[in-house]
N, C-alpha and C positions, 0 to 999 in steps of 0.2 A: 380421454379418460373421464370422459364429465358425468357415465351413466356407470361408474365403476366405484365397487364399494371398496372401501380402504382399511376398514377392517376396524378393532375398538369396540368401543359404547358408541351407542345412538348420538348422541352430543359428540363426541370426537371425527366421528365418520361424516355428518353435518357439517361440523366446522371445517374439516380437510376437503369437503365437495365446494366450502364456498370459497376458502382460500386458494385451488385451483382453482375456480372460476375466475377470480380474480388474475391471477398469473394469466391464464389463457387469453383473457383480455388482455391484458396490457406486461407481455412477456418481458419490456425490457426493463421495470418495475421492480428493482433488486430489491427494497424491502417487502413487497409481497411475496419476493421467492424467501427470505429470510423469516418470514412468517410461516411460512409452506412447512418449507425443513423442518423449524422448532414445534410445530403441531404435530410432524412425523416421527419426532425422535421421540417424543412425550405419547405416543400410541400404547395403551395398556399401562401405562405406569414408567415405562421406558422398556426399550426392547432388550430380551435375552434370545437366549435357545431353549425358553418354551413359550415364547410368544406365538402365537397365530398365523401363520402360513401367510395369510391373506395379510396382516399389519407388516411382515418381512416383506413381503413383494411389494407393497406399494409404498412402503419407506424406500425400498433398494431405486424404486421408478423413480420416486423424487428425487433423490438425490444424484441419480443418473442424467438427467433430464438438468438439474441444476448446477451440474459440475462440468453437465456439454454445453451450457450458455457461459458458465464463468469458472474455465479450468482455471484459472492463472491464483483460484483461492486458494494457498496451500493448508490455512486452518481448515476446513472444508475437506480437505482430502485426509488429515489424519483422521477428523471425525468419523470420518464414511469410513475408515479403516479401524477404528476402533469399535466404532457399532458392529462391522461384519467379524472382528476379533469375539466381541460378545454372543455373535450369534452362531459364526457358521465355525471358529475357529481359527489358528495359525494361516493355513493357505489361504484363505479365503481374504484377511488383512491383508496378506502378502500382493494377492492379486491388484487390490486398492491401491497397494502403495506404488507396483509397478505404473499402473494408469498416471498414478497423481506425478512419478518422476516424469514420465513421459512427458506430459502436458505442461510440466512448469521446470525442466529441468535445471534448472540454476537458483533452486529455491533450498537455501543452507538450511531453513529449517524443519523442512518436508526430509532432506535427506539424512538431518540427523535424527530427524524419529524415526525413520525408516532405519537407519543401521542400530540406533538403539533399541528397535524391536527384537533387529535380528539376532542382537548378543545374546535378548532376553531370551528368547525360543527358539534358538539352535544353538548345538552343539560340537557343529563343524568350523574349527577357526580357519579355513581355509575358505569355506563359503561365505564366511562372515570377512574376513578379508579382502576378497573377491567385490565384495560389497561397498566394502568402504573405498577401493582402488575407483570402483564406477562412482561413487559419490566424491571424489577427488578429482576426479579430471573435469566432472560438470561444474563444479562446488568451491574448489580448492583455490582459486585466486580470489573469491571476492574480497573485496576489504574488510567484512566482518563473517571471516569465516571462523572464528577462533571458535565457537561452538561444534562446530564439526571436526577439527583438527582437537579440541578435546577431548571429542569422544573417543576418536580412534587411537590417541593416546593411549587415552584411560581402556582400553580394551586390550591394546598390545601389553599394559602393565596386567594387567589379572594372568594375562601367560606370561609373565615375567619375560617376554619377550626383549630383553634390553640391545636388542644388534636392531631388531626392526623398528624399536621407539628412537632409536639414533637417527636410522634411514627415514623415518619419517620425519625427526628435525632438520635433519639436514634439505632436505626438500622447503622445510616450511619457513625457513632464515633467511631464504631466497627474496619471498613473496612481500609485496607492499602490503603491508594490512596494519589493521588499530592495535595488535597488542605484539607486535614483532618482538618487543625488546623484552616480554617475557621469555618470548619462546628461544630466545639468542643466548637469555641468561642458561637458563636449562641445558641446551645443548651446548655451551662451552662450560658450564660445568659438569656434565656427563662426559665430554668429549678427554677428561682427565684421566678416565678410568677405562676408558675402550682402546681395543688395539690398532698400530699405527695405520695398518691396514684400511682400517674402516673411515679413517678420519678425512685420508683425499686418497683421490686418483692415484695410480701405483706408476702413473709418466707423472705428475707432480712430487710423489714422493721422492722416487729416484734423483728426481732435481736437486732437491735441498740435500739430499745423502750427497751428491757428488760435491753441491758447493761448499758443505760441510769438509768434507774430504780431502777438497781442494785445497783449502784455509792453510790447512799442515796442522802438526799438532800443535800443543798451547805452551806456552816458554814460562817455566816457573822459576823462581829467585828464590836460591840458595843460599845462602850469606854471604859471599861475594861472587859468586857464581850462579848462573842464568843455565836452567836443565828442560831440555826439549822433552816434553811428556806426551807419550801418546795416547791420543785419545780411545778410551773404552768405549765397548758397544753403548752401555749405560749412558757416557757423557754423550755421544752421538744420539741417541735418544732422547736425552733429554735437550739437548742444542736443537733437535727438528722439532718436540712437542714446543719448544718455545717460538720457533717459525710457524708454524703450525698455526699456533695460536693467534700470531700476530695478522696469519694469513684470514683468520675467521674474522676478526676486529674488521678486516677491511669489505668485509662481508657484510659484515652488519653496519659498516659505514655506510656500504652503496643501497643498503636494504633503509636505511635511516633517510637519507635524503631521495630515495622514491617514492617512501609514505610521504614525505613531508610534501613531496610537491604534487601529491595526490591528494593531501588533505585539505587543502582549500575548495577542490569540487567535494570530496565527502560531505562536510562540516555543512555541507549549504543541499544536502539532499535532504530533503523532510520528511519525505515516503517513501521510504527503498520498497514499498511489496504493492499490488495491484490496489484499486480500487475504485469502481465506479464515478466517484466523482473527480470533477473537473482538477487540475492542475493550475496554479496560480502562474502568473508570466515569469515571474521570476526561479519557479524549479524551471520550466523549461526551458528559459537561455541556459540554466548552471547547465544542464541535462548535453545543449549545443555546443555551450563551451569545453568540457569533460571530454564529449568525442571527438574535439575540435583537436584536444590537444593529443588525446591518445594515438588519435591518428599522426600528428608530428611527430612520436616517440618512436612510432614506425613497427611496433612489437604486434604482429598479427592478432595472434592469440590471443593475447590481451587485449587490443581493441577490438574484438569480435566478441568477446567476452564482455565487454564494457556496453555493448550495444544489446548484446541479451539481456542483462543486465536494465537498461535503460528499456526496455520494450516489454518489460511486464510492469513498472511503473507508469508508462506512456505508450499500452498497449491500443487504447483508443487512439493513436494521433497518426495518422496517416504520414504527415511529414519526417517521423521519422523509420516508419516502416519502408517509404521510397528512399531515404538518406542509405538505410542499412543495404539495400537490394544494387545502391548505384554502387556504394564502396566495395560490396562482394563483387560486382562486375568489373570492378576494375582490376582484381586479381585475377593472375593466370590460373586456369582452372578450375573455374569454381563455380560452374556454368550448375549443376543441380543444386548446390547452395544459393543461388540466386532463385532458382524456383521454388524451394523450398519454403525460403521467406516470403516469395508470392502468396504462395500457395495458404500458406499460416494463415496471412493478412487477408487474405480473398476470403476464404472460408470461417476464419472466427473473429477478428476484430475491424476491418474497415467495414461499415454498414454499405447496405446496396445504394444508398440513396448519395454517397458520396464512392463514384465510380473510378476516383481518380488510380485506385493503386489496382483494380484491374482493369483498366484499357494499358494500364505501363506492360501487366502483366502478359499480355493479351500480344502488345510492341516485341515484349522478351522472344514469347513462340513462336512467334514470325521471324524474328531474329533469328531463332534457332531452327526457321526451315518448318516447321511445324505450324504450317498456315489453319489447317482445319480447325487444330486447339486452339486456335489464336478466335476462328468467326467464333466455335461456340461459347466463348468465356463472352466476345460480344453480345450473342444468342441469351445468354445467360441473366446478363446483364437486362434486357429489355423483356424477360419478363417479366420480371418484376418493377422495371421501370418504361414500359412501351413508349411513351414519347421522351424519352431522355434524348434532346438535338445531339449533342455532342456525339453520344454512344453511336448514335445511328451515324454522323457523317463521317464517324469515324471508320466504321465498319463499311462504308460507302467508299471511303480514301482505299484501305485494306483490300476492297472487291476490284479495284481501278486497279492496284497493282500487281496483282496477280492474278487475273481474267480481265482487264481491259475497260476501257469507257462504257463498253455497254451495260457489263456487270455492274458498274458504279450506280449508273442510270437506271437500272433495275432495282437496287434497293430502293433509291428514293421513291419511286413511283408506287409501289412493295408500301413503303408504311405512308407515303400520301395519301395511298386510298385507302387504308386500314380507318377501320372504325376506332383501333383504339388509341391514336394518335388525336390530341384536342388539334381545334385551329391554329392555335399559337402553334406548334411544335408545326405544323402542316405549312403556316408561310414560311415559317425559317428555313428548313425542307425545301421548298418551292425555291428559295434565295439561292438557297446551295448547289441546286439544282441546274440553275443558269448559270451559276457561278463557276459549275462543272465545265456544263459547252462553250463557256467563254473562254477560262483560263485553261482550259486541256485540248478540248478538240480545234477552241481559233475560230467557233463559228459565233460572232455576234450577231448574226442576224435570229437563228434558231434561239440563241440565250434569250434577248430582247423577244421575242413567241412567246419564250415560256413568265415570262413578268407582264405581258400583256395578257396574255388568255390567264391568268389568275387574278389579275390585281382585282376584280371587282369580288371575290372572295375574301380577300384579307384587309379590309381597308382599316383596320385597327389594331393591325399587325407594324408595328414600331421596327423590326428587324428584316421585315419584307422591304418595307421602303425604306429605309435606309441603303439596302444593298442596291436596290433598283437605280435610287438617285444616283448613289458612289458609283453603279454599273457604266452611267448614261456620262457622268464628269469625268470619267477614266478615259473614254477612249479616245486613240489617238487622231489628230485632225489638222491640217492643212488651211492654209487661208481661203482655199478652195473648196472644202467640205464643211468648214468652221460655220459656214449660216444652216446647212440643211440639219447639221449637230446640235447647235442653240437651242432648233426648235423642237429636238425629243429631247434637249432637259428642262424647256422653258415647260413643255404637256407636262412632264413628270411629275416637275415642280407643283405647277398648276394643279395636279389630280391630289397632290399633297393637299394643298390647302383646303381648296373646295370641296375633294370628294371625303376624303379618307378622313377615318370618327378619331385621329389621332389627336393625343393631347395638347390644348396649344404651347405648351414649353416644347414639349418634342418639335412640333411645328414650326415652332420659331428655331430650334437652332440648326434643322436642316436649311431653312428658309436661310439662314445666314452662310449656309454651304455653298447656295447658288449667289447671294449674292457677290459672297468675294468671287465667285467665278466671272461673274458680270462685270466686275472691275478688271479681272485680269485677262479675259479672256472675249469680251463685250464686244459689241458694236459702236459707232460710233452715239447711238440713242441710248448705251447701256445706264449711262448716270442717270438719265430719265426714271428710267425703270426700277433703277437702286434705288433711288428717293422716294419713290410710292412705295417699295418695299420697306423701306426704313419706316416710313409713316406707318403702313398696316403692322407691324411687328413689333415695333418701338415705343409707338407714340401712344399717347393715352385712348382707353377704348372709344373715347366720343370719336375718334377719327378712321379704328379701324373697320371699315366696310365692310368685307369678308367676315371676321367674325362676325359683327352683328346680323349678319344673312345669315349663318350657321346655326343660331342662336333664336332665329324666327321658326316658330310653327311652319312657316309659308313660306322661309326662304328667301324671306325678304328684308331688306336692311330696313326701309320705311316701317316696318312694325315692330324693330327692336327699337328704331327711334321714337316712336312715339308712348312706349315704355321705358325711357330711360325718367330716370328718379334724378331731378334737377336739386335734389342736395348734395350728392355725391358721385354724378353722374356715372353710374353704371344701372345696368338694366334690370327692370323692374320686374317681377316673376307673377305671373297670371298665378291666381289660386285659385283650385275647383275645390268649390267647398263640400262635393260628393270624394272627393279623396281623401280630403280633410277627416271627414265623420270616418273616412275608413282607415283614418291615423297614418297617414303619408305624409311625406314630409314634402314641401311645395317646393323645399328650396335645390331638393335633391338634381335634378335636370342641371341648375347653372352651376352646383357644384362639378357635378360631374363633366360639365364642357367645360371647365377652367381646366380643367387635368386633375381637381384636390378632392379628397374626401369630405362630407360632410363632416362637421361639427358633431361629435355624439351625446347624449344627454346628458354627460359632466361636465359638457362645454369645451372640452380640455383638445386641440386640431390634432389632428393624426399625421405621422411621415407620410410623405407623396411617394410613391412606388411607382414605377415605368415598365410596365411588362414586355 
């Protein structure tokens, strides 16, 4: 859009090319898209149906474009439906509001401007019914649904509809929600004046007729005599509305002690509707607690409802878009509900750069026999993320199990040699690689190939050797193989130290891997050898040799020693004062072999990071 005119004044159409540019940039920047919008909706003075073709189309683009990065706004969706009310007419809002239930269907207040549009501009109460039935079944449990159960009240009363405003109390006295005990009061005072019929079940009614029945009639006192009266239809009438009622009371008893043990998670929700920013720790435990307990209560419906619910407030949080997708799996049947949840979470709310909810997704299609969907959601995955380790060895595990070891070994080799994979992602790769032929095919000698014809590529690869070392201490050995074994983990070790540019804390706590192996696995010279380790590792730098050879231009420890600084004994830093003039920092080099960041110009150390 960035060479497209958006219609207006010369200043309006300016300002809407630079507030897209801005989005364009940096698209996940909700208040430049909030900017965008309100520059769109202000085009010409505000849009009608004689604004400019060209100002209609590129408000309709913005806000299409702003409603597929953030459907779950349902402010947002009336608006775009009352602008196209203003411009294009009836259908044309109607269209909007269909999109906006789609996308946030459990949003009570999207659904009740949508059905009070619909009273306003139709004239069909069966349509508008129809309407409000589909906004009830998305809508009609949440705890503060009383907004939508008024409207539709309030709409069965304009048809004087009094059998349907019953049926719909009767429905709504069931439900846990914040203002239960009006709607209890209402319908047991309605419930006085409608027929017995409508008030229960015609097998409950029949119940209390018969127990009634059964009683006998009522024994009246005469002045000394006792006269068996029989009971009229009237007094039977009234004897069941008085059951009736009692039976409603226990109704709204069991409806009273639901809300109540729902309203300790309500009371502590701060944001029931979407919004970009972060969640504080504490909605999220209520948030775990809430589904913690709905699920104890055992009421499907209702806890699947409580998890919608929960997922357009904690639409960004991955953990519980996996929570929702495990609990659908664990129900029988519900195998396209669990993808569906994928599906949502993969395509609008987990970002690509946290892969976690589709490689699960990815587990599900395989599950379900459907291996192809399963590589390409991997595929998917890695283009926009090409060296994600996990993604790839995962899809490597995936290739092993349904085409074999060599397929495994073909991907890694696949994005080994790939240009767009960095070094780092290429040792771990390499690790995983051996780690293949070791633990699947049983060939350690091929694994130990593949770590040796690489190591002089990765020598600053932390997760390369780490694997290499754990490779060489893992395997299994006899008192009779145990010396030839020592001596590829003593080289390993050794290539640790000397060769590889890894950081000395990393250094040292591999270095401490082999030596409890020395103690427990050792020769009898192994304490020997411990102790010089313990000195170059432990002991103050004046003693360890290795570093200070690391640490020479020349590789020599005699030249770190005759730069050690005899106030504080550690090693002195050559300054070239042609670096100097060209504002280098001299101390950079021994920072960086310690494993730490320099110091930056507020003086203030930085966290140590281990790549």
């Amino acid at each position: 859009m960035g060479d497209y005119g958006f219609g207006g004044t010369d200043e309006e159409n300016a300002e809407l090319k630079k507030l897209n540019a801005e989005v364009l940039e940096d698209p996940d920047n909700f208040e430049n898209w909030e900017k965008l919008v309100r520059a769109a909706e202000g085009l010409e003075g505000g849009l009608n149906r004689n604004s400019s073709p060209q100002s209609i189309v590129a408000t309709r683009e913005i806000y299409d474009r702003f409603l597929a990065k953030f459907p779950l706004l349902f402010g947002y969706w009336k608006k775009y439906a009352d602008l196209e009310f203003s411009i294009a007419g009836t259908e044309a809002a109607e269209l909007v509001y269909e999109r906006g239930v789609a996308s946030i269907t459990n949003s009570v207040d999207l659904w009740t401007n949508y059905c009070a549009f619909k009273v306003e501009t139709s004239h069909d109460s069966d349509v508008i019914r129809e309407l409000f039935e589909r906004g009830a079944s998305c809508v009609g449990l949440d705890f503060l649904a009383h907004p939508f159960w008024d409207k539709y009240l309030e709409f069965e009363e304009r048809l004087e509809a009094y059998d349907k405003i019953f049926a719909i109390l009767d429905r709504v006295v069931h439900i846990p929600m914040h203002q239960y005990a009006r709607y209890f009061e209402r319908y047991r005072q309605l419930a006085q004046s409608r027929p017995l019929t409508e008030l229960l079940p015609a097998d409950t009614l029949a119940q209390f007729r018969a127990e009634i029945e059964t009683e006998g009639p009522a024994t009246v006192q005469a002045g000394s005599q006792q006269i068996k009266a029989e009971r009229g239809e009237l007094e039977i009438e009234r004897e069941m509305r008085t059951r009736i009622d009692n039976f409603h009371l226990e109704i709204f008893a069991r409806t009273q002690t639901e809300t109540t043990k729902r309203w300790t998670y309500e009371s502590e929700v701060k944001r029931p509707y979407f919004h970009v920013t972060e969640l504080d720790e504490g909605q999220l435990v209520n948030w775990r607690k809430y589904l913690d307990f709905e699920e104890v209560e055992g009421d499907h419906l209702r806890t699947q409802f409580l998890y919608e619910r929960c997922l357009v407030t904690c639409a960004y949080y991955d953990e519980f878009w996996l929570r929702y997708a495990r609990y659908m799996l664990a129900q029988p049947g519900k195998e396209e509900e669990v993808r569906n949840i994928y599906q949502r979470a993969s395509m609008l709310y987990a970002p690509i750069s946290r892969p976690a909810v589709r490689l699960h997704y990815a587990y599900f299609e395989e599950m379900c026999t459907r291996v192809e969907v399963a590589k390409d959601i991997h595929q998917a995955i890695l283009v926009n993320l090409p060296g994600h380790i996990e993604t790839i060895v995962s899809l490597a595990n995936l290739s092993r199990r349904h085409g074999g070891l060599e397929a495994a070994i073909e991907v890694y080799k696949t994005f080994v040699e790939s240009n767009q994979c960095d070094i780092y992602a290429k040792a771990a790769l390499v690790a995983e690689w051996a780690r293949l032929l070791w633990k699947i095919k049983g060939s350690v000698d091929e694994a130990r190939q593949v770590f040796q014809k690489n190591q002089h590529w990765y020598l600053d690869s932390r997760p390369f050797w780490i694997n290499y070392l754990m490779f060489e201490l893992e395997q299994p050995t006899s008192a009779e193989t145990e010396p030839s074994q020592y001596q590829k983990i003593k080289q390993v070790h050794d290539d640790i130290r000397r060769k590889s540019h890894l950081p000395p804390q990393v250094i040292k706590d591999l270095t401490h891997y082999y030596m409890v192996y020395l103690l427990e696995r050792g020769t009898k010279d192994a304490a020997k050898e411990y102790l010089i380790l313990d000195r170059e590792v432990n002991g103050p730098f004046s003693v360890q040799s290795v570093m200070k050879a690391k640490l020479a231009e020349d590789g020599k420890e005699a030249t770190t020693q005759r730069r050690m600084m005899m106030d504080n004994g550690h090693p002195g830093v050559e300054v070239d004062e042609a670096a100097i003039r060209r504002g280098e920092n001299p101390y950079t080099k021994y920072y960086q072999q310690q494993g730490e960041q320099p110091l930056p110009s507020n003086g203030q150390p930085q966290p140590l990071r281990y790549q």
